[in-house]
C-alpha positions as CSV (number, residue, x, y, z in Angstrom):
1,X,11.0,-4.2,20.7
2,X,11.9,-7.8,20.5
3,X,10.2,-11.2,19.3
4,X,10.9,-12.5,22.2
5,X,9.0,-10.6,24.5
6,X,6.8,-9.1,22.1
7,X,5.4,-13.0,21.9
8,X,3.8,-14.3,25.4
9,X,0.3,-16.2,25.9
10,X,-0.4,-14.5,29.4
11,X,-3.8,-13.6,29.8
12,X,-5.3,-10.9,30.3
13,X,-7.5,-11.2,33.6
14,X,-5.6,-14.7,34.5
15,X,-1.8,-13.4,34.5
16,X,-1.4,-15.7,38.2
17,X,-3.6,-18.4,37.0
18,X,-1.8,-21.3,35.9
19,X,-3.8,-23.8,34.3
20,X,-3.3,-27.4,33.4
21,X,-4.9,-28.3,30.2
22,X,-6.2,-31.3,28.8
23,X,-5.7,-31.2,25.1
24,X,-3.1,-30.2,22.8
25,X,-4.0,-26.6,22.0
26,X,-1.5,-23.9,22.3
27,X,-3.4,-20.7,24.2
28,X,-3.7,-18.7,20.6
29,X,-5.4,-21.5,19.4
30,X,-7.7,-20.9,22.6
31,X,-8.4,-17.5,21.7
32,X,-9.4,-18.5,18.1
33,X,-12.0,-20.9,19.4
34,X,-13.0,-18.5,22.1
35,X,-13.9,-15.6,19.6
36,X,-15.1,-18.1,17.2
37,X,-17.9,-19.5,19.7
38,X,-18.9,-16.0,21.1
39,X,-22.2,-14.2,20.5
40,X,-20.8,-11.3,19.4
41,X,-18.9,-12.7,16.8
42,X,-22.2,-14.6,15.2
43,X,-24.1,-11.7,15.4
44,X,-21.4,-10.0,12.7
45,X,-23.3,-12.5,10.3
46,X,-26.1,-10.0,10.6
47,X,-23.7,-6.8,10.2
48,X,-23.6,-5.3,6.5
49,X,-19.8,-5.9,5.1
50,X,-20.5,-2.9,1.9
51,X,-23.7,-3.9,0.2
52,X,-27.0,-4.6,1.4
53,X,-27.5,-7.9,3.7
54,X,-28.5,-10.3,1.0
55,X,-31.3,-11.1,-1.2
56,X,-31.0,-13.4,-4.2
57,X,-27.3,-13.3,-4.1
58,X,-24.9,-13.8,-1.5
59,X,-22.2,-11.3,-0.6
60,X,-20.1,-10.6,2.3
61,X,-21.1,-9.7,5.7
62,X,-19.2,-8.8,8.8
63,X,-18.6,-12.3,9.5
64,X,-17.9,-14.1,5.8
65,X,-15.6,-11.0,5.9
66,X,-13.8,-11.8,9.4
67,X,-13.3,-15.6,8.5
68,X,-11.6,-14.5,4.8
69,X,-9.5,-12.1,6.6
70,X,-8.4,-14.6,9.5
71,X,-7.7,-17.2,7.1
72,X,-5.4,-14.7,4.8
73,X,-3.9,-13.6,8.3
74,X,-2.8,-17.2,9.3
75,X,-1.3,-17.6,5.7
76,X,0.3,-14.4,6.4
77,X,2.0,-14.7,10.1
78,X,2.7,-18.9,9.3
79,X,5.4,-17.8,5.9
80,X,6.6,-14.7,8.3
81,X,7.7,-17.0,11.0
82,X,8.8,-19.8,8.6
83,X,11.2,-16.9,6.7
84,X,12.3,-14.9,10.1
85,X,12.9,-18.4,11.7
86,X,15.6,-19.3,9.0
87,X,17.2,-15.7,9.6
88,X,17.3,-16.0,13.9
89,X,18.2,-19.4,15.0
90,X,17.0,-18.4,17.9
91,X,13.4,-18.1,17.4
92,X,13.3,-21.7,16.5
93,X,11.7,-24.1,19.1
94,X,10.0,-20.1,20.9
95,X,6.5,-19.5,20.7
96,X,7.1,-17.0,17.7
97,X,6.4,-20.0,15.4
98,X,2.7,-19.8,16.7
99,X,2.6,-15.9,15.0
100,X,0.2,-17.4,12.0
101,X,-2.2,-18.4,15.3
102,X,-2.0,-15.0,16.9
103,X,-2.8,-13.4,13.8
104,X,-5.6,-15.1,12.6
105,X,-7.7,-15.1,16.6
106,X,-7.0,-10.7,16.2
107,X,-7.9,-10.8,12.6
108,X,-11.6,-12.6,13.6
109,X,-11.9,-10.3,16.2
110,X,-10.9,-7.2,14.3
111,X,-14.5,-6.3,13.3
112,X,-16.5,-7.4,16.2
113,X,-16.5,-4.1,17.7
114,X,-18.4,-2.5,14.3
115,X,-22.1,-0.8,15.0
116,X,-24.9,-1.5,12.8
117,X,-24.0,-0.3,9.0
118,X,-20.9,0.0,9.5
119,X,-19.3,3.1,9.1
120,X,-22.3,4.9,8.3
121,X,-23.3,4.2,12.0
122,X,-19.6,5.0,13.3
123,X,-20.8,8.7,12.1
124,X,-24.1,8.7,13.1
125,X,-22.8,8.1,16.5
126,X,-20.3,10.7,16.7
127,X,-22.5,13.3,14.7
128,X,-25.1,12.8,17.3
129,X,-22.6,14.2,20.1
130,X,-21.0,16.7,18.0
131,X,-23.4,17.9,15.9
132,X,-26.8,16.9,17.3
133,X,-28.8,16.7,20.8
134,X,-25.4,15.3,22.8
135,X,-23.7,18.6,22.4
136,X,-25.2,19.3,25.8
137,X,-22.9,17.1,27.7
138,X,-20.1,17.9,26.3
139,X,-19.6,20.1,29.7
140,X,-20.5,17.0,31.9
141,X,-17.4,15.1,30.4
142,X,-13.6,15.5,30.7
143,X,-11.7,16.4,27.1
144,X,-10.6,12.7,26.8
145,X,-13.9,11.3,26.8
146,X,-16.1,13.8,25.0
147,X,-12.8,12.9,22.2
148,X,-13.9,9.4,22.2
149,X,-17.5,9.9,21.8
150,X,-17.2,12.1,19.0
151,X,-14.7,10.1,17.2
152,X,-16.4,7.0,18.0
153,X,-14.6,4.3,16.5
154,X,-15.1,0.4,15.8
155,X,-11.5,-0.1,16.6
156,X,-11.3,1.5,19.9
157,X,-14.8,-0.9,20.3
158,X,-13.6,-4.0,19.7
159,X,-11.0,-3.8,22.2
160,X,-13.5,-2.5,24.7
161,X,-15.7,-5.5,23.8
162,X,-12.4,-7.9,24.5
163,X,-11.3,-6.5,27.2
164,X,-14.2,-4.5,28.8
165,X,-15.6,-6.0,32.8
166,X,-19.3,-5.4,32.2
167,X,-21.5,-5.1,35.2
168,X,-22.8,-8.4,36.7
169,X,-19.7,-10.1,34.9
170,X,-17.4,-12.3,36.6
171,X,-14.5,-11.1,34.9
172,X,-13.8,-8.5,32.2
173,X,-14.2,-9.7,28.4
174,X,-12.7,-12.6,26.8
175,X,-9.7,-13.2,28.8
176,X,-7.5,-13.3,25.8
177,X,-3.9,-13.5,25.8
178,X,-1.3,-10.2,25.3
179,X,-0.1,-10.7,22.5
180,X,-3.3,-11.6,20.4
181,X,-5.2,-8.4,21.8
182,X,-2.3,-6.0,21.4
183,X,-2.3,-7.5,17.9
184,X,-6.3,-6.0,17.0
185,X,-4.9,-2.3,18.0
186,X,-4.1,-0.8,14.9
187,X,-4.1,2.3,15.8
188,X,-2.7,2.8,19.8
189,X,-3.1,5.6,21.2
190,X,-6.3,7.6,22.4
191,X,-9.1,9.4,20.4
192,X,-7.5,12.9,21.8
193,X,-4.3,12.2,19.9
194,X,-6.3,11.0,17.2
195,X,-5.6,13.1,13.8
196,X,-8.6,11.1,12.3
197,X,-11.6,9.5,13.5
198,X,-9.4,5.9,14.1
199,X,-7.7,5.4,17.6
200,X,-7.4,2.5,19.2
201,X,-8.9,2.3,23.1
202,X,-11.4,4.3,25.2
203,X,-10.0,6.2,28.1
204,X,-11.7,3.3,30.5
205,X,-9.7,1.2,28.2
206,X,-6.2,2.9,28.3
207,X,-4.8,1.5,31.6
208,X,-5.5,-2.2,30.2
209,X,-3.5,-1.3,27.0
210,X,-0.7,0.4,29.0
211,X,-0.2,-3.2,30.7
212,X,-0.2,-5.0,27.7
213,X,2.2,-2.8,26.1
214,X,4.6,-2.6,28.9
215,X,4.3,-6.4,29.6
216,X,5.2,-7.1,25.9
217,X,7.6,-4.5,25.5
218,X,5.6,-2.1,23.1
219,X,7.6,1.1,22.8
220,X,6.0,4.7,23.6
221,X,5.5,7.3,20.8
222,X,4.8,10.8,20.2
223,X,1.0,9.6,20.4
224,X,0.6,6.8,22.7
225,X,2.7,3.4,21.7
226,X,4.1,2.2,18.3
227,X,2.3,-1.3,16.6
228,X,3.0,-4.4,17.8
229,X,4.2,-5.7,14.7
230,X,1.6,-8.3,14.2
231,X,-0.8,-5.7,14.1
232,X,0.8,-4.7,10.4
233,X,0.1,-8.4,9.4
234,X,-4.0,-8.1,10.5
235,X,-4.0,-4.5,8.5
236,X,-2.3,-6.3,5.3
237,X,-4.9,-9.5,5.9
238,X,-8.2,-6.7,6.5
239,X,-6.7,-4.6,3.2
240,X,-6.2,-7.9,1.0
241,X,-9.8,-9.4,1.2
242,X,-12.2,-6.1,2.0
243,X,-10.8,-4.5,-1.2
244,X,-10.7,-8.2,-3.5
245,X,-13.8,-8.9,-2.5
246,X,-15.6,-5.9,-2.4
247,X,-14.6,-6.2,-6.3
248,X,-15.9,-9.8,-6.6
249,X,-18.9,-9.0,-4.6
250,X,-19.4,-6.2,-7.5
251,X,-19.5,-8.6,-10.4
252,X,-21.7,-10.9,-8.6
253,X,-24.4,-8.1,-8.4
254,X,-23.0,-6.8,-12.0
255,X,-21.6,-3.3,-11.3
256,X,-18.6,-4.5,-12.5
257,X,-18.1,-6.8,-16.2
258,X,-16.2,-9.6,-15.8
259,X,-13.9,-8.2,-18.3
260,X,-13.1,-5.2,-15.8
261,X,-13.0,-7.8,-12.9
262,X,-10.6,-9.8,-14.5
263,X,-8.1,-6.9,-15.4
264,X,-8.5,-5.5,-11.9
265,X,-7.6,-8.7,-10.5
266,X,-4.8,-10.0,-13.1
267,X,-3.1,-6.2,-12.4
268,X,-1.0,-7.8,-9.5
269,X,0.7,-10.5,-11.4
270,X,3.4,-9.9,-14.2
271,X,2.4,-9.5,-17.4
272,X,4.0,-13.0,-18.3
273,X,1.9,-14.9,-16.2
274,X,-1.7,-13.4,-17.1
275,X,-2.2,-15.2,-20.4
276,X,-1.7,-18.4,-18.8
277,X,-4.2,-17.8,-16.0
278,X,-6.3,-16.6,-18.6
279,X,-6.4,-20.1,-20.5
280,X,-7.1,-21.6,-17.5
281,X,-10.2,-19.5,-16.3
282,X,-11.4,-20.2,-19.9
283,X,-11.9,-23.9,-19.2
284,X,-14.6,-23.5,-17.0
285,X,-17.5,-21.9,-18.9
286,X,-19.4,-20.2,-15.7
287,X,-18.3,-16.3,-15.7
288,X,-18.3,-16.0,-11.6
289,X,-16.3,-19.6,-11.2
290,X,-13.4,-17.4,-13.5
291,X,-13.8,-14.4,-11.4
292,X,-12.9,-16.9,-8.7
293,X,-9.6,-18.3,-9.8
294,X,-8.6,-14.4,-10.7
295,X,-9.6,-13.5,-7.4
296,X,-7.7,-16.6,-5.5
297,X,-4.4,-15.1,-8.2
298,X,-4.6,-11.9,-6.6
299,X,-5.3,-12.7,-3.5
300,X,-1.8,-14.8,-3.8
301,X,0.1,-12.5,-5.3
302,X,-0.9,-10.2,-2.6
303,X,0.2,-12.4,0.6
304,X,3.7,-12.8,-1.1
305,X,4.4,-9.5,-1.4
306,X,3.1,-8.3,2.4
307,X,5.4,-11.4,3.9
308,X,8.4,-10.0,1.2
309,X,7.5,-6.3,2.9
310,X,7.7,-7.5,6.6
311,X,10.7,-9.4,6.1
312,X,12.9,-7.0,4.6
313,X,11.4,-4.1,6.7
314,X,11.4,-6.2,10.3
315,X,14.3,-4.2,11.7
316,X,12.7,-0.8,11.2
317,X,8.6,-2.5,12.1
318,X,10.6,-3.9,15.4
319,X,12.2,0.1,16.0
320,X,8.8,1.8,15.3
321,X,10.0,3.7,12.8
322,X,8.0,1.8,10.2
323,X,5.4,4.1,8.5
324,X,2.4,3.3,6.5
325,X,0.8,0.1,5.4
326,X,2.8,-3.3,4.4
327,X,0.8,-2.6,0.7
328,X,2.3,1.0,0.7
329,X,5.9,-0.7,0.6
330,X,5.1,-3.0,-2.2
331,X,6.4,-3.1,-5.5
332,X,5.2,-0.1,-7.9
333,X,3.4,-3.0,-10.1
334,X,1.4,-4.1,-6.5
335,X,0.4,-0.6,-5.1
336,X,-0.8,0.4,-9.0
337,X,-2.8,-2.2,-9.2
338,X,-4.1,-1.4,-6.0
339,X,-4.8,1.9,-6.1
340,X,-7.3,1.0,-9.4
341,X,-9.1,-1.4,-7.5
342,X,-9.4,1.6,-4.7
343,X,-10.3,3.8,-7.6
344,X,-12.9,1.8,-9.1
345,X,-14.4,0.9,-5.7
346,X,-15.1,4.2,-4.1
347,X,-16.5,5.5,-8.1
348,X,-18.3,2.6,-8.7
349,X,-19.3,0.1,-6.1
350,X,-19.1,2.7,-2.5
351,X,-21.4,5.2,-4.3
352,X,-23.5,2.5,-5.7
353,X,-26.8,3.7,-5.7
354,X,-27.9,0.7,-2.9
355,X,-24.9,1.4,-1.0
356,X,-25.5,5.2,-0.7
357,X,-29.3,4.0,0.5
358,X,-28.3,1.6,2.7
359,X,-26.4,4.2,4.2
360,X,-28.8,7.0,4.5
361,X,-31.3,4.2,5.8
362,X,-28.3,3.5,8.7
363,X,-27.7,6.6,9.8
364,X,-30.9,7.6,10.1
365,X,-31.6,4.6,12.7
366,X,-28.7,4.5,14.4
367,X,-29.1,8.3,15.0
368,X,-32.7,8.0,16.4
369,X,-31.8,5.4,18.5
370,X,-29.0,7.0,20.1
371,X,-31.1,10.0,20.7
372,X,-33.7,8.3,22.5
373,X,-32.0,5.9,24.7
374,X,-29.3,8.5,25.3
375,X,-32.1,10.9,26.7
376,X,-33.6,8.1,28.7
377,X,-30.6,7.2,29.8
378,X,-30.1,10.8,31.5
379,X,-33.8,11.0,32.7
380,X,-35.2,7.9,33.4
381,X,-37.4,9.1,35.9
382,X,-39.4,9.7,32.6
383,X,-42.8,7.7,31.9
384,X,-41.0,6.9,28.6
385,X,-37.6,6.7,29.4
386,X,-38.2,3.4,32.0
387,X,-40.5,1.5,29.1
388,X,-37.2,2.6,26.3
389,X,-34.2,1.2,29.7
390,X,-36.4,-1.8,29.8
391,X,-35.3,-3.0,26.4
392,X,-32.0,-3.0,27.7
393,X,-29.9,-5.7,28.8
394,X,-28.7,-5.5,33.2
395,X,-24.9,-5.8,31.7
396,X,-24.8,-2.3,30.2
397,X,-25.0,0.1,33.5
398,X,-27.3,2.6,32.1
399,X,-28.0,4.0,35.8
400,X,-24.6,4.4,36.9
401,X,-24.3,8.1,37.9
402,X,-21.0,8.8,36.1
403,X,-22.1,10.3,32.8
404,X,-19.6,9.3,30.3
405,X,-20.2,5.4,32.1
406,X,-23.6,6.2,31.5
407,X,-23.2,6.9,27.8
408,X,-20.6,4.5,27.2
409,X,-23.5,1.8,28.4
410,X,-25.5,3.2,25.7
411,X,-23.3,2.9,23.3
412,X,-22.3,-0.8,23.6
413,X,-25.9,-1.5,24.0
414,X,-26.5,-0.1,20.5
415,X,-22.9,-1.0,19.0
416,X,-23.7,-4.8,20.1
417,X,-26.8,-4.7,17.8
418,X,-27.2,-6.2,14.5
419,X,-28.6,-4.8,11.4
420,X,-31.8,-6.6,11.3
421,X,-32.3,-6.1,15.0
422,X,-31.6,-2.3,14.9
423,X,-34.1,-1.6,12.0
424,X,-36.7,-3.9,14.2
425,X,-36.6,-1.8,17.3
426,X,-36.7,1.8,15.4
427,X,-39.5,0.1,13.6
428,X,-41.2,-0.6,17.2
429,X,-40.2,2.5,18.8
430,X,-41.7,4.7,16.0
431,X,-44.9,2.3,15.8
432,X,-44.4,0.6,12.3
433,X,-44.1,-2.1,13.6
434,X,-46.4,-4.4,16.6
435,X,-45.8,-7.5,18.2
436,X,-48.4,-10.5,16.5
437,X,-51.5,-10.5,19.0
């Protein structure tokens, strides 16, 4: 692969169109307002992050998430091009020096294909083909697509979301350019070559990313396609801030001292430079202002050391024979430090007692509604089935009589919900809850 190629702000969906533009913007900076303006992406503000949506205190969601990781992403791709420029001449003066651009519009959109509760609903989803009612179609669906419904994935989703032409649309999804949407697929290749549940693209989906990756000169692998590089620096951005601030976020609710919280944080930086920091945190006298400056350390440290990784490894990420995560190349002091904030998240803050409920509560809705609007879906020459289609939205083509389109329209209906929203309609459909009369 090369930077040159690997680098173009064609668009998907306009690749003849050639527009004259009346501003300054370059076209990543197009698809960075374009994401930031959508619908979808506001209603991640209403999509749990790890802990409940709030109450008394703030902590992340979806989109506070998405914004943190798109700001670490432009810090990451703006010191890659400024150090790979000063190795290649000639990159200079080449759209390569927009990279910190292109990585911050994928890292926005990185989460925007999530379904309510996150993963909790990712499973509820599958489980409800492979375990549950949907079993029955599996014979009504070729391998490849009962493979992405059982492995559903918000990866895959997003991409659909971007990229998807849904019915009464003029054109298919946000019209974004190449390079920014091969840069969201972190995983490319398709749910049947999946070892896990993660893949990157739907089999509707695949022909779009086969064009992108030839246009760009993305190279085939055993599975599908290698990365496109950039997609290494929205994983290092997405790793950085869920796993920092999952560990602020615990402090703030006190599952973790701020003793432990500072330790976890100040175990990226050498020795030498902790007491220092220390003596600075200590001027400020509130305990989650402290927790703050460790965290904005760490975060630092952190960005250095994936740029240091990407740099030194370019030739082999450019080959495809890369493996593993920028953080699983860092030095031993970086990946330890790591690894104990991994540690002490999944003991102590992912099995949390409100985070295990929050869970169970997820599932449990998710599940249901995917049971009922899947079966309506299939019959709706039911009494009940045409009140449940009602509900739903002309774009997703519940009545198209393909059954994998047909389930594939439930699922972005449901996917595109928000927590709050979600818990509302279960609480309708099972009569808790009535309209004010």
């Amino acid at each position: 692969m090369n930077w040159q190629k690997l680098i173009s702000n064609k668009r998907l969906g306009q690749e003849e169109l050639h527009v004259s533009r009346q501003d300054d913007r370059t076209e990543f900076k197009r698809d960075y307002d374009r994401l930031i303006f959508s619908a979808p992406f506001r209603r991640m503000q209403n999509k749990t992050q790890v802990f409940p949506l709030p109450g008394s205190v703030f902590v992340h969601n979806r989109l506070t998430h998405s914004l943190e990781v798109a700001s670490v992403g432009r810090s990451l791709g703006d010191d890659v091009a400024h150090r790979l420029m000063q190795l290649h001449s000639e990159l200079q003066g080449t759209l390569f020096s927009e990279i910190g651009s292109i990585v911050s519009a994928a890292c926005l959109a990185h989460d925007m294909g999530n379904p309510p509760f996150g993963h909790s609903g990712e499973r509820a989803i599958a489980s409800y083909f492979s375990e549950g009612e949907g079993i029955k179609y599996k014979g009504q669906l070729t391998a490849d697509q009962w493979a992405d419904i059982t492995h559903f994935d918000g990866n895959a989703n997003a991409f659909r979301l971007l990229t998807h032409q849904f019915k009464g649309r003029r054109r298919g999804g946000f019209v974004l350019t190449y390079s920014t949407l091969a840069s969201i697929v972190k995983y490319p290749y398709p749910a049947i070559e999946a070892t896990k549940q993660k893949f990157g693209f739907f089999v509707q989906e695949q022909p779009l990313y086969e064009r992108i990756a030839t246009e760009l000169g993305i190279t085939r692998s055993d599975r599908g396609w290698h990365r496109h590089p950039l997609a290494y620096l929205v994983e290092a951005a997405d790793d950085i801030c869920y796993e920092i601030m999952d560990i602020e976020d615990a402090h703030k609710l006190k599952i973790l001292s701020t003793d432990e919280t500072r330790d976890l944080m100040l175990g990226f930086l050498p020795p030498e430079r902790r007491e220092h920091i220390i003596e600075r945190a200590n001027q400020v006298d509130d305990r989650n202002e402290q927790v703050v400056y460790f965290r904005s350390c760490a975060i630092g440290a952190l960005e250095r050391e994936c740029v240091t990784v990407f740099v030194e490894n370019e030739e082999s990420i450019l080959s495809g024979t890369f493996s593993g995560s920028l953080l699983s190349h860092a030095s031993p002091l970086v990946r330890e430090a790591y690894n104990r904030c991994v540690q002490v998240a999944q003991s102590r803050i992912y099995r949390s007692r409100d985070v295990v409920d929050t869970e169970l509560a997820g599932y449990k809705i998710i599940y249901t509604l995917m049971e009922l609007f899947t079966d309506a879906a299939m019959n709706p020459q039911h009494a009940y089935s045409k009140l449940l289609l009602d509900r739903v939205s002309s774009q997703y083509d519940v009545s198209h009589p393909d059954t994998y389109v047909r389930i594939m329209a439930v699922l972005d209906y449901i996917s595109g919900m928000t927590d709050v929203f979600a818990l509302d309609l279960y609480r309708k459909i099972n009569g808790e809850s009535l309209p004010m009369i």
